[in-house]
Every structure is written in structure tokens, then in C-alpha cells.
N, C-alpha and C positions, 0 to 999 in steps of 0.2 A: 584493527581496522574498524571505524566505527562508521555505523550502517546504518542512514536513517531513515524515513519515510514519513510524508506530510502531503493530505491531501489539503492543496489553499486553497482551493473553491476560489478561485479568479487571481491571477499572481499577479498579471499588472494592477488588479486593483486592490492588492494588498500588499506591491511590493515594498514596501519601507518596513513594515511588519518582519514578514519574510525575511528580507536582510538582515534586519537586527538580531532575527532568533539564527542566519547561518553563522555569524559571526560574534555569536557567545557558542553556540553549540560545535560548530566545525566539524562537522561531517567531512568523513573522510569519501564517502559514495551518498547522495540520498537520489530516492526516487519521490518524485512530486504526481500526484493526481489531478484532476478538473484543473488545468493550469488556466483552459476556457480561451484560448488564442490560437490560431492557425502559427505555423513554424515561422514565419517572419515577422511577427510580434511577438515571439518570444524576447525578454528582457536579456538579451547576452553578452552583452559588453557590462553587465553590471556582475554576473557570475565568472567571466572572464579573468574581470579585473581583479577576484577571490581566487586566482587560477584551478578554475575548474573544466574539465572538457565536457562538452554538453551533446546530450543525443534527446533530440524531440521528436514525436509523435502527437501534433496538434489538432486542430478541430477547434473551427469558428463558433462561438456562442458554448459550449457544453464539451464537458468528455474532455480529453488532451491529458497525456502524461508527458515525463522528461524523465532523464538520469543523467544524475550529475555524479562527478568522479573525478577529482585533483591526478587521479593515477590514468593510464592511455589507459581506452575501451578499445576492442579488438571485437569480432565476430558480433555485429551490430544487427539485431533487429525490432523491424516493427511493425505490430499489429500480432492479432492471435492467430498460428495457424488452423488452416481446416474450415474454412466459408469466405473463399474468395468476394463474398458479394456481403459479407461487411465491412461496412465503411466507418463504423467508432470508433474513433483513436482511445483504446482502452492496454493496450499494451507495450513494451518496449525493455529489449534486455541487451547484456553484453557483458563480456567477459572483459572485469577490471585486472589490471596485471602492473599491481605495484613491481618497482624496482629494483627493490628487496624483502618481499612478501613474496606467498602463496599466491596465485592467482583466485578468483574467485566472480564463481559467474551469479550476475542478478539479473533481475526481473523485478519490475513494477509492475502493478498489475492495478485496474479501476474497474472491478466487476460490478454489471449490469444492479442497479436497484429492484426493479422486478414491480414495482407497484404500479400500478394494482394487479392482485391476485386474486383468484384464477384471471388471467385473461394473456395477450400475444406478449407483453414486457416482462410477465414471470416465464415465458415459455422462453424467450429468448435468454434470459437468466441462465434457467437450467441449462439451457442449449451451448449458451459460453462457457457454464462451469465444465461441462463434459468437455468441449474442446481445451478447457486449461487443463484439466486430468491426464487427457490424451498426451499435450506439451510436456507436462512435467513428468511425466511417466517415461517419457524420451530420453529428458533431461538427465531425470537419474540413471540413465543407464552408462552416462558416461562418467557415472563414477569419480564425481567431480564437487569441489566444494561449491554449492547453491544456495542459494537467495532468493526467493520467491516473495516480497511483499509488497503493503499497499494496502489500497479500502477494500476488502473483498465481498462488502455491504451485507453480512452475515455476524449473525448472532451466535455464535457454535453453542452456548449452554445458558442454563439458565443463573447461572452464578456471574456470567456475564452483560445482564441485562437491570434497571433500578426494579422494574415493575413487569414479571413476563407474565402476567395476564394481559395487562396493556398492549402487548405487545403481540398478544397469541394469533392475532390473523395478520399482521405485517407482514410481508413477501421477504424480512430481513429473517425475521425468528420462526416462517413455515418449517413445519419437519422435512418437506423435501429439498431446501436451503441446507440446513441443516447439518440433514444426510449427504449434501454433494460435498461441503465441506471435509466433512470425515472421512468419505472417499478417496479426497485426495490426502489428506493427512497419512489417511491408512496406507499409504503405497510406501511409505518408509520417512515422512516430513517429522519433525518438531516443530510445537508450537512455539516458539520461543518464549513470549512472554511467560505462558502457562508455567514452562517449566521450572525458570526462574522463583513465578511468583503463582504455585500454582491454589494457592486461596485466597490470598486480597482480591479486593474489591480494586480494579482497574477498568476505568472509561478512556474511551479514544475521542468518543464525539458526544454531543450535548446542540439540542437544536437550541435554534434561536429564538423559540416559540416558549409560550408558557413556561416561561422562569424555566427553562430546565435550567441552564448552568449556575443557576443562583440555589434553588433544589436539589442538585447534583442528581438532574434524571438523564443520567447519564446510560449509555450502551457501548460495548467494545468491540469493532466491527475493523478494525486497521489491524493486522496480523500479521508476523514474518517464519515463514514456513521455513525450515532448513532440511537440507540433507545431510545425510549419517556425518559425512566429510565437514560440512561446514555445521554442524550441531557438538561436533569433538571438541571447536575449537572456538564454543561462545565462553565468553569470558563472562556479560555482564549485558542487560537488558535496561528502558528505560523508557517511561511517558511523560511528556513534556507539557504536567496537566497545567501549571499556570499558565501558560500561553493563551489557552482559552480565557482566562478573564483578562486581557489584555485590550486597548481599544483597537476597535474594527478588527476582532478576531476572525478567522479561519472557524467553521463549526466542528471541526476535528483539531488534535494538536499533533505535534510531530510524537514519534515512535520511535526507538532505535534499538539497535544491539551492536556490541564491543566484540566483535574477533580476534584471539591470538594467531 
């Protein structure tokens, strides 16, 4: 089962882009970030027609995920639990249940950017990461193959970053970013790409400022966390770095991993 994640930074106004890359790449589930459109502007009769069954989690102007999935989704939800009184569409999960597969539950996830730091956008950071910890600490107990990924707008090390001096007061690469990251790893996650590929140099995203993608000042901030169950049974990992020099690119490229 291949599992992918791509944050588009605006899907209707990238979707011909988009298209082109589901349909070389063919994602068997992917989770989409800043889709940037309320649920009835999401493009569906175009994912449809690639028979995909679609679960959104929208938001006008900013924020918005999706999970898409060719197999039925079952136990649908959306948003993060634990603060009734946020209103960012930053999350959405469900247990895909191919029908001759393992079932296998995901989660997309658009964690907060946090800039500027110190100040109330890294507080609420932290404050999501703890609530994602909370979630996935649930999650694993039911002892079930999981999927946790997406932007998690984190820098986990310095082998992941072109320049982490550059980089050293960014609310992505703060130590206490960081640390919430490893928190949640540490409760039993695989990083997947790491494991795969755990010393190449691999970027997720490349701004559009200052030659980075022509520079490759690139950072790796899109992550797919697995549990014990669904880390048994990765086959194969993957960055889909040409897409970024492609026209009217996405400032991220899609991510994926290969389940047996």
C-alpha cells in the first residue's frame, strides 16, 4: 500500500500540477496539507473520477487538510482532539480497509508554524504538539498498524537542515520544537524516511525566496511516523524532489512510504 503526503499550498490553484503528479505517482491513500479551501471547494469530481474516496477538513484562505484513499475509510475524524475552541483545520484521519489488505489507520496532520518566536503562534505550536502526543499516544494503544503524517513544520536535527545556523532561531528548528517532536517519536513512532535513509541528505521543502530551490537550501519538515505494526511492514520510502522544480510548484514535494 503506498502512502503518500503532499502539502499543495492551494490545490485549486495548483490543481493540474497536482493531477499530473497523482497520476504518475498513484497513491494508493495520500494525505494533502494547506489545501487553502473550505469543503465545498474542494476539487472532487476530479479525484473521484481517479476513484478515490475523499475525507476533508477545510478552511477558507489558510490551513485545510484531505485524505484520500481508493480503499473505503471507516472511523472518520476531524480536527485534533483536546480544545474544543480550535477552529484550524490542521487534522483528519481514518481507518483505510482495503479488501484484501491489512487494514491500516492514517492521519494527516498540518502542524502550527509557530513564527514568530517567543511570542502566542509558538505557544500555540507547542500547545498542538502536546495535544498531537496526547492523540497518538491513544492511538497506539490500540495496537494497530498507524500512520501519522504530513508537514509537521519541524526540523528534528541538524543533518536535516542546508544551513542550521540560519536557521537557529526559527520557531521550525527551536529546541523546544525540537524536543516535542522526539516526544512523540519516543512513545514507540518510526521516522520512516530516517530509517530507510538514515544519512542522506533529503529535503521536503525549498522556499521560494532567495534561489533556495535552485541553491538546494533546502529543510526536511514533512515526516511519516509509524507504529511498531505499521513500521514491520514498510517496504520502501520516497521524496518526490523533482516536482519542486516543476512550473508553478507546491514549496513542498510529495513524501511517501510502500507498505507490505
Amino acid at each position: 500500500m503506498k502512502i503518500a503526503s503532499f502539502n499543495v499550498n492551494s490545490i485549486n490553484a495548483r490543481l493540474p500540477r497536482i493531477l499530473d503528479w497523482f497520476d504518475r505517482a498513484k497513491p494508493d491513500v495520500c494525505v494533502l496539507q494547506e489545501i487553502k479551501c473550505v469543503d465545498e471547494k474542494f476539487p472532487y469530481a476530479e479525484f473521484e473520477d481517479r476513484s478515490y474516496n475523499i475525507h476533508v477538513h477545510g478552511q477558507k484562505t489558510y490551513n485545510g487538510v484531505a485524505l484520500l484513499s481508493k480503499h473505503p475509510l471507516d472511523e472518520l475524524r476531524r480536527g485534533l482532539p483536546g480544545d474544543p475552541s480550535d477552529d484550524q483545520s490542521r487534522y483528519v484521519e481514518a481507518v483505510v480497509t482495503p479488501k484484501d489488505e491489512r487494514p491500516v489507520r492514517v492521519a494527516g496532520v498540518y502542524a502550527p508554524n509557530g513564527n514568530p518566536a517567543p511570542g502566542p503562534k509558538f505557544d500555540y505550536k507547542l500547545d498542538w504538539l502536546k495535544r498531537l502526543k496526547t492523540h497518538a499516544e491513544e492511538l497506539l494503544s490500540y495496537e494497530e498498524a498507524l500512520v501519522i503524517a504530513g508537514d509537521y513544520n519541524i526540523i528534528p536535527q541538524a543533518a536535516d537542515v542546508h544551513d542550521p545556523k540560519a536557521w537557529a532561531a526559527d520557531a521550525l528548528f527551536l529546541p523546544e520544537s525540537r524536543a516535542a517532536y522526539r516526544e512523540i517519536l519516543n512513545l514507540g513512532f518510526t521516522d520512516a524516511i530516517r530509517q530507510v535513509n538514515p544519512e542522506k541528505t533529503l529535503y521536503t521543502f525549498w522556499d521560494y525566496q532567495a534561489c533556495a530551490w535552485e541553491k538546494d537550501h533546502g529543510i526536511r519538515i514533512d515526516h511519516f511516523l509509524l507504529s511498531p505494526q505499521a513500521a514491520d511492514r514498510l517496504k520502501d520510502v520516497g521524496v518526490d524532489r523533482s516536482e519542486r522544480g516543476k512550473e508553478k510548484p507546491s514549496d513542498h514535494v510529495p513524501v511517501w512510504v510502500d507498505l507490505k
